[in-house]
N, C-alpha and C positions, 0 to 999 in steps of 0.2 A: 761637343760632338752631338750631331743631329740624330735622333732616334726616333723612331715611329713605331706604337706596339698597339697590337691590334688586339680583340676580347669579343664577349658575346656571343662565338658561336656553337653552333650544338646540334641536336639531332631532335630535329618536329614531324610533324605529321604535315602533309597535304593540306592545306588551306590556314594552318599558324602564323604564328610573326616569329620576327626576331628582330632585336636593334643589337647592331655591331659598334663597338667604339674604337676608336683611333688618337688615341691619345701622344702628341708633338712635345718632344722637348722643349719647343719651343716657339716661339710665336705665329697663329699658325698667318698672320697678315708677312713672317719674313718669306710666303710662298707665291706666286702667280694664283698657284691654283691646287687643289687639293682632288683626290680621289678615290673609289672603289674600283679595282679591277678583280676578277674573278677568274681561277680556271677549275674546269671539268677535268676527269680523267679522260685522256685520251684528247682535251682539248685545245683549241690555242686561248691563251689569255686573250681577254676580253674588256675594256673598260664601260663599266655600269653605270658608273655614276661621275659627276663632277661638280665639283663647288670653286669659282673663282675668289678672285680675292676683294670683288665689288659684292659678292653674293648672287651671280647668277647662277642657276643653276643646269644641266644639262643629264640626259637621259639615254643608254641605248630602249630602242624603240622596246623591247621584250618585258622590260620590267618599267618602263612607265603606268601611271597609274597604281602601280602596287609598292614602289619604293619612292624613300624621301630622305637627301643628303640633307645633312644640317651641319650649322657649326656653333658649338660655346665658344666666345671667343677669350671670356675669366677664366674656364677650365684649358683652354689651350686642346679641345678636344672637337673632333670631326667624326659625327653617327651618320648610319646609313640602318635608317629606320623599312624592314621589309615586312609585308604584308601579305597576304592571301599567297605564300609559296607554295611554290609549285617544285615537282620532283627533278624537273630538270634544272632549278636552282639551284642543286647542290653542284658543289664546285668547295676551292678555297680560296675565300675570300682576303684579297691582301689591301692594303692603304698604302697612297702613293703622294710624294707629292713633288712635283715640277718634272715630272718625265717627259722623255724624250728632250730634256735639255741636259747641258754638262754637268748640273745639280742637281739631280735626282734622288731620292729614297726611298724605301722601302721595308717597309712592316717584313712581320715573320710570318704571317698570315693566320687565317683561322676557320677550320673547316665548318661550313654548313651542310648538312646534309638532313632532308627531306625525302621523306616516308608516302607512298602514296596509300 
């Protein structure tokens, strides 16, 4: 059974970091493609980040330059390394991977929350 479990997150001040992990049962190459999606209160989810399975990587426009997906591929683990956050980066943060196909998963997620 395919699991995804998400960590890392916490409550910073305005202009902190945080890295998030995402740790895969299992391989994380048996995926297309791996991700961060986020939501706000009162928001619609959102996808942040993404890592294929060549290692491209992809960005919504908001948090480029301040975020960087990565992947261990020995630890079977996928980070989303955040920088210089900002208050409207709070949200919960969940790991995803092959959405929007009939194999999809999904983390429990993990609330970041920033302090202005």
């Amino acid at each position: 059974q395919v699991q995804l479990v998400e960590s890392g997150g916490g409550l910073v001040q305005a202009g902190g970091s945080l890295r998030l992990s995402c740790a895969v049962s299992g391989s994380i190459f048996s995926f297309n493609a791996m991700g961060w999606f986020r939501q706000g209160s009162g928001q619609q989810r959102e996808l942040v980040a993404a890592i294929t399975s060549d290692g491209s990587t992809n960005y919504v426009d908001s948090v480029k330059g301040r975020f960087t997906i990565s992947r261990d591929i020995a630890k079977n683990t996928v980070y989303l390394q955040m920088n210089s956050l900002k208050p409207e980066d709070t949200a919960v943060y969940y790991c995803s991977a092959d959405w929007a196909t009939q194999n999809d998963y999904w983390g429990q997620g993990t609330q970041v929350a920033v302090s202005s």
